[in-house]
C-alpha positions as CSV (number, residue, x, y, z in Angstrom):
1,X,48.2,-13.9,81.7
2,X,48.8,-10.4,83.4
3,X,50.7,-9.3,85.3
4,X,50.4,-7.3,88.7
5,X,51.6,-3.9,88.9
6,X,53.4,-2.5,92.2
7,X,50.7,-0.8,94.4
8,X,51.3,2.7,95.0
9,X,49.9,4.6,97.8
10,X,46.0,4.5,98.3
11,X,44.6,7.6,95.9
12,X,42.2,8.7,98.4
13,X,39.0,10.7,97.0
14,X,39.4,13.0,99.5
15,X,42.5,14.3,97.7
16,X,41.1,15.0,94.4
17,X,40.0,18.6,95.0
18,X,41.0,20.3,91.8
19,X,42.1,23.6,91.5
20,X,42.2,25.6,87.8
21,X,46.1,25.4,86.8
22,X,49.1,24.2,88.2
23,X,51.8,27.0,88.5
24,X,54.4,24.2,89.7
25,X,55.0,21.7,87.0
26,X,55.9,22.7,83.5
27,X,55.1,19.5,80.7
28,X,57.0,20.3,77.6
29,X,56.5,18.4,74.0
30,X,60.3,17.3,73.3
31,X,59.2,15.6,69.8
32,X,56.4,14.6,67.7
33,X,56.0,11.7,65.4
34,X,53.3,11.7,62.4
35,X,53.0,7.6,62.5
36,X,49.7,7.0,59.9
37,X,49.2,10.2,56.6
38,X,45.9,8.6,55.3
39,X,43.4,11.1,57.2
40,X,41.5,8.5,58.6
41,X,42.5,7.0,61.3
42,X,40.3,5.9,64.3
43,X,42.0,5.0,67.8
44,X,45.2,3.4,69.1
45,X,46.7,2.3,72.2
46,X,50.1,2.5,73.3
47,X,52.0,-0.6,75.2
48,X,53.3,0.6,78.8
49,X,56.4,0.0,77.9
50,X,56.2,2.4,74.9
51,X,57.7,-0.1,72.4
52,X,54.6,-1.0,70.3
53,X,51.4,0.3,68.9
54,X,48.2,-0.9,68.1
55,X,46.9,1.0,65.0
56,X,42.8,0.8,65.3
57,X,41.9,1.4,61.2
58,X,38.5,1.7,60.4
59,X,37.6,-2.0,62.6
60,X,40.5,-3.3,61.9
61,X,43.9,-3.7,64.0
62,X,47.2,-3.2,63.0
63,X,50.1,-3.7,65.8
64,X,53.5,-1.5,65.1
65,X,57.1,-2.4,66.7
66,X,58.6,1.0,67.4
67,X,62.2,-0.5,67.4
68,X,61.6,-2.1,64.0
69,X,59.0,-0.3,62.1
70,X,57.4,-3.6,61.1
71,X,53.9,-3.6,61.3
72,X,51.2,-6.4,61.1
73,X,47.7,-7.1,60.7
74,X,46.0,-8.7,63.9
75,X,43.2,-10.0,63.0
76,X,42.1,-10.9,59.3
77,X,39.6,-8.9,57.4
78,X,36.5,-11.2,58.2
79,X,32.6,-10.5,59.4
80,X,34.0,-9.6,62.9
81,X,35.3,-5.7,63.4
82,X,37.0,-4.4,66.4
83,X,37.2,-1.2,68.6
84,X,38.7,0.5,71.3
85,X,41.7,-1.5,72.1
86,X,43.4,-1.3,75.7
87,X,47.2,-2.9,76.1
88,X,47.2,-5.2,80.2
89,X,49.7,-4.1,82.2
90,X,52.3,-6.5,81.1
91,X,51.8,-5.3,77.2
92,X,51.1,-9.0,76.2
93,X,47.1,-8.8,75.8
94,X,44.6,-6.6,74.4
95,X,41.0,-5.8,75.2
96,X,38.4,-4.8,73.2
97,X,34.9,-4.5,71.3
98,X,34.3,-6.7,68.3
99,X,31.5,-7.1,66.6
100,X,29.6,-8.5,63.7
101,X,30.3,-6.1,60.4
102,X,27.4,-5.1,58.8
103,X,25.9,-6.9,55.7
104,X,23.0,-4.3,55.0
105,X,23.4,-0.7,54.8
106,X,22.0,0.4,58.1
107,X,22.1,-2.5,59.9
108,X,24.1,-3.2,63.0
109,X,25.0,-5.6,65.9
110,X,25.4,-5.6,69.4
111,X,29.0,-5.5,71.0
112,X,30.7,-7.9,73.2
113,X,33.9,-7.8,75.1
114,X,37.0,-10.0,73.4
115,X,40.7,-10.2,74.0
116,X,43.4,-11.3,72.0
117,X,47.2,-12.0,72.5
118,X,49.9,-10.4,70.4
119,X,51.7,-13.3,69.8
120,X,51.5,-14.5,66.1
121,X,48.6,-17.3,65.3
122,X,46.5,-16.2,68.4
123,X,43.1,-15.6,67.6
124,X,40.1,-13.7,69.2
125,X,38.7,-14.7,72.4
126,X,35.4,-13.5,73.8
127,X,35.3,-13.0,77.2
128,X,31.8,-14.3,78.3
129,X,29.4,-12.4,80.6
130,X,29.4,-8.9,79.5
131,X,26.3,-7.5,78.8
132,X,26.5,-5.3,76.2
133,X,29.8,-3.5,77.2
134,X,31.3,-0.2,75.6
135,X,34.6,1.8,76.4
136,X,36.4,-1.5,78.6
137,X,39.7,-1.1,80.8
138,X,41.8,-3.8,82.6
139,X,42.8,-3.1,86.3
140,X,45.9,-2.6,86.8
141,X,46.0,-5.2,89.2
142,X,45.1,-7.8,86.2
143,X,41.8,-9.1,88.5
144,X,39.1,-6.7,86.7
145,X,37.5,-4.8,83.9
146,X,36.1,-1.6,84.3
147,X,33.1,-0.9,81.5
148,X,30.0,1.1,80.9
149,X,26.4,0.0,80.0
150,X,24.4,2.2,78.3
151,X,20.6,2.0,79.5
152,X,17.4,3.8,79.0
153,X,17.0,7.9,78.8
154,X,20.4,8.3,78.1
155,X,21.2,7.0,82.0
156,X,24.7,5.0,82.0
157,X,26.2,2.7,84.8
158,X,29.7,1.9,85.2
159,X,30.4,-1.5,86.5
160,X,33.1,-3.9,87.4
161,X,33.6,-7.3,86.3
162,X,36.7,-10.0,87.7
163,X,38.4,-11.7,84.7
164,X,38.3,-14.8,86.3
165,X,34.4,-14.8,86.4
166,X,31.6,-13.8,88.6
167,X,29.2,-11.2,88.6
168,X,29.2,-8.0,87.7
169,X,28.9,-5.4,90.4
170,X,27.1,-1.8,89.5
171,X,29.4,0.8,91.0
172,X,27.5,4.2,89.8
173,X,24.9,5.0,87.6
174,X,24.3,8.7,86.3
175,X,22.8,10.5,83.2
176,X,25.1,10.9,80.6
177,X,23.4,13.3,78.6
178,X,24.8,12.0,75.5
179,X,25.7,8.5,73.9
180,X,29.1,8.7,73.7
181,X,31.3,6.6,75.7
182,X,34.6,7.4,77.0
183,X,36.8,4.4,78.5
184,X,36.8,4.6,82.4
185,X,40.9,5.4,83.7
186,X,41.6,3.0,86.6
187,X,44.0,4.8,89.1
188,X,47.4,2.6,89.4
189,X,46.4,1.0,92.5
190,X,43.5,-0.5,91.1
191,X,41.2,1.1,94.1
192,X,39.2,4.4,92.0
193,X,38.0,4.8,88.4
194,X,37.4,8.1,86.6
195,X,34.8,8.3,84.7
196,X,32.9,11.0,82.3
197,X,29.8,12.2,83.7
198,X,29.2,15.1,81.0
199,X,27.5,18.6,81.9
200,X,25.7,21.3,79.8
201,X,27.8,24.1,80.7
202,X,31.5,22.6,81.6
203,X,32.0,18.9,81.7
204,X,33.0,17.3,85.0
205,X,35.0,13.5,85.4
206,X,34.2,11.5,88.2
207,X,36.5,9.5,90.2
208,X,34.3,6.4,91.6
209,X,35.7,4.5,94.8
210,X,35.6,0.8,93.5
211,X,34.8,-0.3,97.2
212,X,32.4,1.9,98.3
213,X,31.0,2.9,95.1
214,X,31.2,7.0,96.2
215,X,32.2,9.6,93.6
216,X,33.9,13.1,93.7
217,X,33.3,15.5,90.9
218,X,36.3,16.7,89.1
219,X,35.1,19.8,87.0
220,X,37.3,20.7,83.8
221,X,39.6,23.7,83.0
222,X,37.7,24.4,80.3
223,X,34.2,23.4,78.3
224,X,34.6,20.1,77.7
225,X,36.6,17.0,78.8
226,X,37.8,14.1,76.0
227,X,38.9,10.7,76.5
228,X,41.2,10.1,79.9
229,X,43.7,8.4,80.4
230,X,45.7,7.1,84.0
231,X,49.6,6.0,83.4
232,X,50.6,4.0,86.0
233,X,53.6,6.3,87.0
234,X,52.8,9.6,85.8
235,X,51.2,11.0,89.0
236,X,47.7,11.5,87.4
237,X,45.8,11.2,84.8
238,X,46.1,12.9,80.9
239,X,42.9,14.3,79.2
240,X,41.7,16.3,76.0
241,X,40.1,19.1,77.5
242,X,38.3,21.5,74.9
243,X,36.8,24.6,74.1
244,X,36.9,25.1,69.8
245,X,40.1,23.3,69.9
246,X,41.0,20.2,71.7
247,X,44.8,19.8,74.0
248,X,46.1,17.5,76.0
249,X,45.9,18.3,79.4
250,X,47.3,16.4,82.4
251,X,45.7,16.4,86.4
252,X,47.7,15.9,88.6
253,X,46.6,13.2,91.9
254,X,46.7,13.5,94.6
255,X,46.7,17.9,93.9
256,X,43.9,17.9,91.4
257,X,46.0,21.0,89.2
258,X,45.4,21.3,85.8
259,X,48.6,21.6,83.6
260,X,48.3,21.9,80.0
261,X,50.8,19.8,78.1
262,X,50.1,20.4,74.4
263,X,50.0,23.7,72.7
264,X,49.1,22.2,69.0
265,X,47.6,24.2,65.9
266,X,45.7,21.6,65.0
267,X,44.6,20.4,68.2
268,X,43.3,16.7,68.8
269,X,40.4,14.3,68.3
270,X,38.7,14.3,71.4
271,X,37.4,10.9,72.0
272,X,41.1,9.0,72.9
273,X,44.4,9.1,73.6
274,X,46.8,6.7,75.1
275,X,50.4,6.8,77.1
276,X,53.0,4.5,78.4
277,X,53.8,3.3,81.9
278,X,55.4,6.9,82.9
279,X,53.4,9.4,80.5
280,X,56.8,10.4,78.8
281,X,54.8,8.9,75.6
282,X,51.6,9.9,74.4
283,X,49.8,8.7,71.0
284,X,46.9,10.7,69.7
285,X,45.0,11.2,66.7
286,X,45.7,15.3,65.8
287,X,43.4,16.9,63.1
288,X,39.7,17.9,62.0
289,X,37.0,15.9,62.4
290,X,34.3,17.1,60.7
291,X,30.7,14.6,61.2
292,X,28.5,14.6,64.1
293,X,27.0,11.5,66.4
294,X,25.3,9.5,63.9
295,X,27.6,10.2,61.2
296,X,30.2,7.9,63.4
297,X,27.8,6.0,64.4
298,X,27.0,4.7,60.7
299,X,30.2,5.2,59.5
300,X,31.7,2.1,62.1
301,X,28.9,-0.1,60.8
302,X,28.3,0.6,57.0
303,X,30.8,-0.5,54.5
304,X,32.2,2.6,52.8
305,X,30.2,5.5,54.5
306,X,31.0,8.9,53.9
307,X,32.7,10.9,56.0
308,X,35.0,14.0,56.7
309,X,37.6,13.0,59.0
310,X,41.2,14.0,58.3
311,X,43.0,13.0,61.5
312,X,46.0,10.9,62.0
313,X,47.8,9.4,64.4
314,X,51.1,11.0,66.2
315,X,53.3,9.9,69.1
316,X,54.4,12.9,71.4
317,X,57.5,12.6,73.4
318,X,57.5,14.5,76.7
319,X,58.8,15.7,80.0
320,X,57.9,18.0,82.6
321,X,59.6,19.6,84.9
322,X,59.2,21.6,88.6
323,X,60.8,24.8,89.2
């Protein structure tokens, strides 16, 4: 069902030393696309090829051809919402969270892990023996998924899981400091994971050895550090990186510099973003969001919660260059 990507040489902690900002390697936005205009949109992912979309609107998903413009629903509107989606490395498959809507206002359910081909008919398949999983991502390999498990006083442990069973092995445990949840990055030859480890006075990622299970801290350029994201050939990793407004920055690996990539008035929502195979593609959600922790919270499990969110989804064309 997925296919292997090439291995590319061993991303060795040792080289992830990172320095403020990279004088050598200019990104540049070429283009940008405005792809939803209702103010409300939640997540996405982007296929490595850079050909399709899926559209994550409010628990449901909606899959978008590039080349066409045609756009369909995934799943039907039903008791079951989803979350988070992740594309495999061949672009057939997609991970996520579903879980059961709520009936009550209040009320909730617990997670689990599902996947779904985009073929049309397929339906929603849990993938059994995830204990309440948040923020999943495939290997690039196609032999593992990477996800986090929240536990008591806001403490967090990121494990690995192989898709074709077994147990689940507990590669790190820190406290989070928070509840949100970020989805780990796996590097492109499948051997570290980054990681958000969160910090009162400027956040820090970690990159966790999926071996040994050691982590080196990678402190951000600036307050805070969003959701990451690893391309397989983009030579590091992208990430919203914030202080009152959130851009997209990318870190370069091995080098650990910090090059900024997007210069946008609005900025972005922090939580996610998404790229193709060779990060000339990145999808976003640009705008305000104006609601705190719970707010989201309640507004993914109650029917019609209020909120102020007026973000919506672009796709940014880029390139960078060396002098």
């Amino acid at each position: 069902m997925i296919r292997s990507t090439p291995v590319i040489p061993r991303m060795a902690l040792t080289l992830l030393a990172v320095t403020a900002v990279s004088a050598q390697t200019k990104w540049t936005v070429v283009s940008t696309e405005q792809l939803t205009h209702s103010g409300m949109s939640y997540g996405g992912a982007l296929s490595p090829d850079g050909r399709e979309i899926v559209i994550d609107d409010h628990a449901r998903f909606f899959l978008k051809d590039l080349d066409s413009g045609q756009t369909r629903q995934l799943l039907p509107d039903s008791q079951t919402g989803s979350h988070g989606a992740v594309f495999t490395s061949d672009g057939k498959t997609i991970y996520f969270e579903a879980f059961k809507k709520a009936d009550a206002p209040g009320k909730s359910y617990p997670s689990y892990l599902a996947s779904l081909e985009l073929t049309e008919g397929a339906t929603l398949q849990p993938v059994p023996g995830f204990d309440k999983p948040y923020a999943a991502s495939v290997s690039p390999d196609g032999k593992s998924i990477a996800y986090l498990v929240h536990e008591e006083n806001l403490n967090r442990s990121l494990k690995v899981q192989p898709l074709a069973g077994g147990a689940a092995r507990k590669l790190f445990s820190w406290n989070a400091g928070s509840y949100y949840f970020r989805p780990p990055s796996w590097s492109p030859d499948s051997e570290t994971i980054v990681v958000h480890k969160g910090r009162s006075d400027r956040d820090v990622l970690l990159a966790v050895s999926v071996k040994s299970g050691e982590a080196k801290e990678m402190p951000s350029p600036r307050k805070t550090i969003g959701g990451t994201f690893w391309p397989a050939r983009a030579n590091g990793l992208f990430a919203g990186v914030c202080d009152d407004k959130c851009q997209i920055w990318h870190l370069s690996i091995p080098g650990g510099q910090w090059t900024q990539v997007t210069h946008d008035d609005w900025g972005f929502a922090p939580d996610w973003l998404s790229a193709n195979a060779d990060g000339t593609m990145l999808l976003a959600a640009r705008g305000i969001i104006a609601r705190d922790f719970w707010d989201t919270m309640l507004g993914m499990f109650v029917k019609d919660y209020p909120k102020e969110l007026k973000v919506d989804l672009v796709l940014m064309r880029v390139k960078f260059t060396r002098p």
